[in-house]
C-alpha positions as CSV (number, residue, x, y, z in Angstrom):
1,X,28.2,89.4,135.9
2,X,27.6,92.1,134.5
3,X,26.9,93.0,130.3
4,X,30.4,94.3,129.9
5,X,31.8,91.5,131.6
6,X,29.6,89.3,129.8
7,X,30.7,89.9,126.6
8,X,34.6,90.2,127.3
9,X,34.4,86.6,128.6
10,X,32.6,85.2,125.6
11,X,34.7,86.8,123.5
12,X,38.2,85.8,125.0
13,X,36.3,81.9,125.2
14,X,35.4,82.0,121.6
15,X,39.0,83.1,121.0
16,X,40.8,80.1,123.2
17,X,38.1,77.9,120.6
18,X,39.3,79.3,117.7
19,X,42.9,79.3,118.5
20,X,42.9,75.6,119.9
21,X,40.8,74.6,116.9
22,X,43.8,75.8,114.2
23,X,46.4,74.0,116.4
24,X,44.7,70.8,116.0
25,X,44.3,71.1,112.7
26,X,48.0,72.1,111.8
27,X,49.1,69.1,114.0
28,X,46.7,66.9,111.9
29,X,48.1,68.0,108.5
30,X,51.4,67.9,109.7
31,X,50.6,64.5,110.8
32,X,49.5,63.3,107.0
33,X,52.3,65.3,105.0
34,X,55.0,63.7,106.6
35,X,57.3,61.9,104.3
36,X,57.7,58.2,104.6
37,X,61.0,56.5,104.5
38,X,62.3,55.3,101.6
39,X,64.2,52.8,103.5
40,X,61.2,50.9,105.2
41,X,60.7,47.0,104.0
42,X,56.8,47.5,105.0
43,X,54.1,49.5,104.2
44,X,51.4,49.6,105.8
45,X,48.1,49.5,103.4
46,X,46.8,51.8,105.8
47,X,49.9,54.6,105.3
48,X,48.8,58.0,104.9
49,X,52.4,59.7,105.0
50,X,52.6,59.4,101.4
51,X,53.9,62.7,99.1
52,X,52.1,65.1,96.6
53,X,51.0,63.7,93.2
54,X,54.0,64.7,90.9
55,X,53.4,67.5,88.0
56,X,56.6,65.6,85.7
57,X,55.8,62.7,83.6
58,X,58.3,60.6,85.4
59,X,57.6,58.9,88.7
60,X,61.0,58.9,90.9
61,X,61.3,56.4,93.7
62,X,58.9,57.5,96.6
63,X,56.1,59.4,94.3
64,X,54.1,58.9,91.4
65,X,52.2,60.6,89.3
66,X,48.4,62.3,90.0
67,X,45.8,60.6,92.7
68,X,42.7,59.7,91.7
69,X,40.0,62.0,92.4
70,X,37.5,61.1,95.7
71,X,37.8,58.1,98.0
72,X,39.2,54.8,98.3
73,X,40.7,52.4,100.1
74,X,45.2,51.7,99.9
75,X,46.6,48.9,98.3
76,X,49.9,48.0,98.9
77,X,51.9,45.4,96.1
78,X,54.7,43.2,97.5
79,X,56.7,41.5,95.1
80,X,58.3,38.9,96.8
81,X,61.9,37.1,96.9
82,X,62.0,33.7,97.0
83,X,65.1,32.2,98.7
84,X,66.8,31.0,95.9
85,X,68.4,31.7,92.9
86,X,65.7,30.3,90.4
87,X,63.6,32.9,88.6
88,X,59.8,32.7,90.2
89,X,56.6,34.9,90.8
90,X,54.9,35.4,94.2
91,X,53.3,39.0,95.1
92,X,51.7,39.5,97.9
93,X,48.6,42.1,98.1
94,X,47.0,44.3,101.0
95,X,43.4,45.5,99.3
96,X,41.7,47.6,101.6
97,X,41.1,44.3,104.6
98,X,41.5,41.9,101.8
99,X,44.6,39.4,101.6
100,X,45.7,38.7,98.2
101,X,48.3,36.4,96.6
102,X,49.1,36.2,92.9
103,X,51.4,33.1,92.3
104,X,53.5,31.3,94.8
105,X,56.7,30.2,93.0
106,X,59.9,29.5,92.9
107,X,60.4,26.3,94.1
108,X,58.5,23.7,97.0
109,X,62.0,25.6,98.6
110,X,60.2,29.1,98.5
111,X,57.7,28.4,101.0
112,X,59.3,29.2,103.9
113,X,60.2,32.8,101.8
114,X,56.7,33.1,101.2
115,X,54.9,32.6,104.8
116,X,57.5,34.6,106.3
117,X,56.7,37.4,104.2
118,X,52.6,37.4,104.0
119,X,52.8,37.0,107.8
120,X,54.4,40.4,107.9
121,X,50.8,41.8,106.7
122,X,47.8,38.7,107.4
123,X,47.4,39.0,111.0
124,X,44.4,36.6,110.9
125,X,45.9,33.4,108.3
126,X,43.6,33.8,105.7
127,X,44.2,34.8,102.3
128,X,40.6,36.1,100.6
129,X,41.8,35.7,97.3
130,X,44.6,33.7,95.9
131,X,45.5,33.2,92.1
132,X,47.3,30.8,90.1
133,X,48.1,32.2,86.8
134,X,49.1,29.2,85.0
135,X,50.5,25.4,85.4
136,X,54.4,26.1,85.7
137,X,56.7,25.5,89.1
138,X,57.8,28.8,89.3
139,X,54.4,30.2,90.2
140,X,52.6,27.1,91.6
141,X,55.6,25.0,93.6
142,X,54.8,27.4,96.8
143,X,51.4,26.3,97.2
144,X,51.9,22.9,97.6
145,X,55.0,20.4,98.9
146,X,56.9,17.5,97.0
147,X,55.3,14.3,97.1
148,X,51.7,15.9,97.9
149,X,48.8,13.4,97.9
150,X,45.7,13.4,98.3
151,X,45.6,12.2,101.8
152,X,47.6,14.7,102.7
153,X,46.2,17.6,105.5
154,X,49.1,19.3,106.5
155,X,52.7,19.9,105.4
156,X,54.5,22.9,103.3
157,X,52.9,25.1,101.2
158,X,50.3,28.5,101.3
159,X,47.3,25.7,100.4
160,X,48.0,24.1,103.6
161,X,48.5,26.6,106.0
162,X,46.3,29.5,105.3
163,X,42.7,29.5,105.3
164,X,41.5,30.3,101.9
165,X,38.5,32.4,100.2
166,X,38.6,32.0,97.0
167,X,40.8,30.6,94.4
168,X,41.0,31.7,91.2
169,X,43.3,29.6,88.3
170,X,43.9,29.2,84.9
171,X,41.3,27.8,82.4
172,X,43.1,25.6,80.4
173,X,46.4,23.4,80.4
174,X,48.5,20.4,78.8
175,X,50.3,20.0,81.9
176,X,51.3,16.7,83.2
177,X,53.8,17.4,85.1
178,X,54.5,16.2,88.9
179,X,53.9,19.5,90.1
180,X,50.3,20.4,88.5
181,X,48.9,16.6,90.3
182,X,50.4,18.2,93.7
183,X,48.8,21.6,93.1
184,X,45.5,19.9,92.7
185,X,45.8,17.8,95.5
186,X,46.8,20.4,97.5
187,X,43.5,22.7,96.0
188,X,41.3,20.4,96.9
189,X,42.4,20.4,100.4
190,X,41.6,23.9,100.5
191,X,38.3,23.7,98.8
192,X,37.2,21.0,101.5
193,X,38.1,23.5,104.1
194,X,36.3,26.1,103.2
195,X,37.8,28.0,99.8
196,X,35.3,28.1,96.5
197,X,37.7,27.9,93.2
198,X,36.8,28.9,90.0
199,X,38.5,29.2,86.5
200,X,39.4,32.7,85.0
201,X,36.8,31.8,82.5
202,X,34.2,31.1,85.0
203,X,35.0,34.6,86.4
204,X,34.5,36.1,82.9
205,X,31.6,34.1,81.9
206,X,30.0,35.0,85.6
207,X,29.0,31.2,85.8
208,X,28.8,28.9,88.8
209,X,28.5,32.0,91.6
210,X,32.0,33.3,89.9
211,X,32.2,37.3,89.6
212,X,33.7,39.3,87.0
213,X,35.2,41.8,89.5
214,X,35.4,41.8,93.2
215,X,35.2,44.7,95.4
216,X,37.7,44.9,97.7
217,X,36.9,47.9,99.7
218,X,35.7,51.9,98.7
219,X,36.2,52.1,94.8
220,X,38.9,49.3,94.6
221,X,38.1,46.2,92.9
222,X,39.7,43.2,91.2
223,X,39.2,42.3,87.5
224,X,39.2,39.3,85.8
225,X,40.2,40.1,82.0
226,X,40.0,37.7,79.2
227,X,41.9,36.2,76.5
228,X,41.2,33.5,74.0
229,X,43.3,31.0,75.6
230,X,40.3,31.0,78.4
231,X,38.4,28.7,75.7
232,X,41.1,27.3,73.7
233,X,43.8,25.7,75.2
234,X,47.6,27.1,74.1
235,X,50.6,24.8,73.1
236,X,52.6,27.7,75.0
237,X,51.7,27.4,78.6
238,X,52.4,30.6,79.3
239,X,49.5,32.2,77.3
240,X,47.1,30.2,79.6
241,X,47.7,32.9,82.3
242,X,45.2,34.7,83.8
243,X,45.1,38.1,83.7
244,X,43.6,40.5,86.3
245,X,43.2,44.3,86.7
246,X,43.0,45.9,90.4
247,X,41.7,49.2,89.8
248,X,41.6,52.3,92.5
249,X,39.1,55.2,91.7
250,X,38.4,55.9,87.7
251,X,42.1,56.8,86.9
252,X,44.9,54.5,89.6
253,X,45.2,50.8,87.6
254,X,47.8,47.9,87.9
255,X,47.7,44.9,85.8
256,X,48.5,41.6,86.3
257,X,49.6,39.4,83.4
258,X,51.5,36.1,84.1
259,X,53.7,34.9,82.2
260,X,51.5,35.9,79.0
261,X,53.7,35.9,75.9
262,X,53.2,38.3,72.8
263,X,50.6,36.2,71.4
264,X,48.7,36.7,74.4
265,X,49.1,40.2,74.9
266,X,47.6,40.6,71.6
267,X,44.7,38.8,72.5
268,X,44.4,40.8,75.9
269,X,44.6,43.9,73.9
270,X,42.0,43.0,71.3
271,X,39.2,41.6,74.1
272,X,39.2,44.1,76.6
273,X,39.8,47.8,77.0
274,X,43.1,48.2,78.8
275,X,43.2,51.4,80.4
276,X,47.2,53.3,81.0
277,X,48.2,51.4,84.1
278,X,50.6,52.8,87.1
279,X,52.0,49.5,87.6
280,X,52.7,46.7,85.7
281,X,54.1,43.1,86.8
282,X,56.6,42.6,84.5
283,X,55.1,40.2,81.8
284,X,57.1,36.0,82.0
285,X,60.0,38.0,84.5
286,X,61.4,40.3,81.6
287,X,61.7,37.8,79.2
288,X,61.7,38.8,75.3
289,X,58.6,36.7,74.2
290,X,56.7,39.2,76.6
291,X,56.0,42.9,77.3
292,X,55.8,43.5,74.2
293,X,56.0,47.0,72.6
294,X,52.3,46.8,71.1
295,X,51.0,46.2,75.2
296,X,52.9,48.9,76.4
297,X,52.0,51.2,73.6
298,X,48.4,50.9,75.5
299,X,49.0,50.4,78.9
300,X,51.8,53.6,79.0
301,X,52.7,52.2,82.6
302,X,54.4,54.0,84.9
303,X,56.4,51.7,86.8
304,X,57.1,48.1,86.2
305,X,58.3,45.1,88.9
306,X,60.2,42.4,87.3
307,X,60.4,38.8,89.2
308,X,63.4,37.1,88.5
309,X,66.6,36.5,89.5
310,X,68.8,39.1,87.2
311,X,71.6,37.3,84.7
312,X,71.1,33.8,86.1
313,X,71.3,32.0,82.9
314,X,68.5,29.4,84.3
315,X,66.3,29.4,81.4
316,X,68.9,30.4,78.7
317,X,72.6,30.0,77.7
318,X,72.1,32.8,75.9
319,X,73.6,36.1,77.5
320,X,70.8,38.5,75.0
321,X,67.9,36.7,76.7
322,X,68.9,36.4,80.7
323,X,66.6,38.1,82.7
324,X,65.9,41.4,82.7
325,X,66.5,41.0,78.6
326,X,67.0,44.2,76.0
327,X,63.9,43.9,74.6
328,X,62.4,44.0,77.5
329,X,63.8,47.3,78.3
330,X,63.3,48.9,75.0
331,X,59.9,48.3,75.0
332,X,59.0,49.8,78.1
333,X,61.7,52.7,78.4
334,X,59.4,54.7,76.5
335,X,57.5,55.0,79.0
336,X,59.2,54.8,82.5
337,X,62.8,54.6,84.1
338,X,60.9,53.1,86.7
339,X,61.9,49.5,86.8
340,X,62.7,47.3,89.8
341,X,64.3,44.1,90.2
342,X,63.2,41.8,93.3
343,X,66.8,39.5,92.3
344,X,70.3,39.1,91.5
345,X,71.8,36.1,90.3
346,X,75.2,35.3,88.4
347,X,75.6,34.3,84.8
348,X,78.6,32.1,85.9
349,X,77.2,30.4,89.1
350,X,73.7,29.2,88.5
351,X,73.8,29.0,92.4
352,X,74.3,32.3,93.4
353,X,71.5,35.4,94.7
354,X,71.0,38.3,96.4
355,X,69.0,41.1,96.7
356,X,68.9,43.5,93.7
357,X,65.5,45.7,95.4
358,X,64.9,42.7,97.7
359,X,61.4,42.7,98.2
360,X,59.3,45.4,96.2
361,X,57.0,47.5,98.5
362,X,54.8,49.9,96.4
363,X,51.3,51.6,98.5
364,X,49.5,53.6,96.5
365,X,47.1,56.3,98.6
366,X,44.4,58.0,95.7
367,X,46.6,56.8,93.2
368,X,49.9,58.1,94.3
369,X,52.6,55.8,95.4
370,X,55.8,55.0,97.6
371,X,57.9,52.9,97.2
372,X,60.2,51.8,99.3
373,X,62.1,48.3,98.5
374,X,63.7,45.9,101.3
375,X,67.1,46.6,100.1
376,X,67.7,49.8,98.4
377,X,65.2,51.9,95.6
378,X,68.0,52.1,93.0
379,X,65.7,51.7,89.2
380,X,67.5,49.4,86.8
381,X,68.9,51.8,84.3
382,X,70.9,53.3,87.2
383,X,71.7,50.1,88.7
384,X,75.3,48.3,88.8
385,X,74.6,45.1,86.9
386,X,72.4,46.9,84.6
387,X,75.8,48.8,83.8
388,X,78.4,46.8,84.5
389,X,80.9,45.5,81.9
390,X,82.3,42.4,81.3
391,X,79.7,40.0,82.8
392,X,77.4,39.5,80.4
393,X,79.5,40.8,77.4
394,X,83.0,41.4,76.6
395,X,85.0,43.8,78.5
396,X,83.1,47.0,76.8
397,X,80.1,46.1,76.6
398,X,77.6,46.5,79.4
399,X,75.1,43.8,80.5
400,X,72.3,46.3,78.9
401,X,71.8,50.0,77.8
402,X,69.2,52.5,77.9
403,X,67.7,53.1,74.5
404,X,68.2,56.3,72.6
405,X,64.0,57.1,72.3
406,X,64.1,55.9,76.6
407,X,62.4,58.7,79.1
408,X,65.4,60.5,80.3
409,X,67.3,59.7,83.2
410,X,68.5,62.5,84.9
């Protein structure tokens, strides 16, 4: 071959490289900018079709606000529904490869809810991490069955049937109740197969081989915050929750509260440093007596999730404090029209549900999210029942209004 030759053919190759080179690379971004459907019941924690970090100060359903800067693993939050029309906690988590689960209410009925769910996303039956905020049915009933003894080795309920890492519950308690003797017989079967459990406190205190904050994968951990009812037992069981923070990076956070009331949330506020959070598990299911407008004044979350089953009178004959309640709404629409609702239940039959988001899928990628619920991504404020008139109220009133100082909602 000659030098003329020569040089035309390295030339054209180098060409064919260069050409080839940008083609794959165009295919690969168009790969990972492709919008995810909003419709989809499951996200993977893996996803990478996930949108731009928004410039606005409002997070609309499928986006959020800015990512967090370098690398780290997904998390995915999946706020559960339960089967029934009783108000109750469960979220499922996907951290990085760890399998989390925060509360297993509503009932010993809401097992069946539960396992169908985590089996969507646990492939291997093990849970690393599971969490018991506090000594109430509605978020302990799922992890155990009716009648539980402590002979018992199989039967109903997530201790039972899932292998478990490590279990992580509340400090204190007055409970005496049936279902707090089955949710310790039903933890100690797990702990002699395997799971190490230790109190919020001992997490805190870093005693007994406990930890402070876990790492789940690259720059996403779980943290175990305090309050004072760690060390002093509460007459309210509620403020016995523990309380965790997952964090993603320096600037993605999502905290985890129980059913904390306001005395609690004061406490929370004055022990720890509470960074502005991106999502919030609505604090006792949108009750009143929690989220309170001096913990959302420091948290300035983005989004919330609420866990109950909306204007079922369960708890209340009261039509002001049915779940979601006013309070609850004025206190975080400061902040964020981004509410969703895993239930909907009737203020005239006890009995009734269905889905009001269905189960609440939320991935966050660097920090930004998607969301995309089981049943439709409609936020409260915009919602039917939230509007509606003559259920709660009288014929002109609607079940609950969007306060005048709210982010706007167009």
């Amino acid at each position: 071959m000659d030098k003329k030759s020569f040089y035309r053919f390295t030339g054209l190759t180098l060409l064919g490289f260069l050409l080839s080179s940008c083609t794959i690379f165009d295919a690969f971004s168009k790969a990972f900018s492709a919008p995810s459907s909003s419709n989809s019941s499951l996200i993977s924690s893996s996803s990478s079709a996930l949108p731009a970090a928004s410039s606005s100060q409002e997070i609309e359903s499928g986006s959020s606000l800015s990512s967090t800067s370098g690398e780290s693993s997904d998390i995915s939050f999946h706020f559960l529904e339960l089967g029934n029309a009783k108000t109750g906690d469960c979220t499922y988590i996907k951290a990085g490869d760890n399998d989390i689960l925060i509360d297993a209410g509503s009932y010993y009925d809401s097992y069946a809810a539960i396992s169908t769910a985590i089996n969507q996303y646990c492939t291997d039956g093990k849970l690393e991490y599971v969490i018991c905020t506090h000594a109430h049915a509605d978020h302990m009933a799922g992890f155990t069955h009716t009648g539980a003894s402590a002979s018992d080795t199989s039967g109903n309920g997530v201790f039972y049937n899932y292998k478990i890492g490590t279990i992580i519950d509340f400090a204190q308690t007055k409970a005496t109740s049936n279902i707090y003797s089955y949710y310790q017989f039903a933890r100690a079967y797990a702990v002699k197969q395997g799971a190490v459990h230790y109190t919020a406190l001992q997490c805190w205190n870093e005693s007994d081989g406990a930890k402070k904050s876990y790492t789940l994968g690259t720059n996403l951990t779980l943290n175990v915050l305090y309050t004072q009812y760690y060390d002093t037992v509460s007459s309210d069981e509620n403020n016995n929750s523990v309380c965790v923070l997952f964090s993603q990076g320096n600037d993605a956070h999502f905290l985890f509260t129980g059913d904390l009331e306001a005395d609690g949330e004061a406490s929370l506020i004055a022990k720890n440093t509470l960074p502005k959070v991106k999502l919030f598990k609505g604090g006792h299911h949108g009750s009143y007596t929690a989220t309170s407008a001096a913990l959302t004044a420091v948290i300035q979350l983005e989004m919330v999730a609420v866990c109950c089953c909306a204007g079922n009178q369960q708890y209340t004959s009261g039509a002001d404090h049915v779940f979601p309640t006013q309070d609850f709404i004025n206190h975080v629409a400061p902040y964020t029209k981004s509410i969703y609702i895993t239930t909907l239940g009737s203020f005239s039959d006890t009995s009734y549900h269905e889905s009001f988001n269905g189960q609440i899928n939320i991935t966050y990628h660097l920090g930004t999210a998607v969301v995309a619920c089981s049943h439709n991504d409609t936020i409260l404020p915009l919602s039917d029942w939230f509007n509606k008139k003559g259920d709660l109220y009288d014929a002109n009133t609607p079940n609950r209004t969007w306060p005048s100082n709210g982010v706007p909602l167009s």
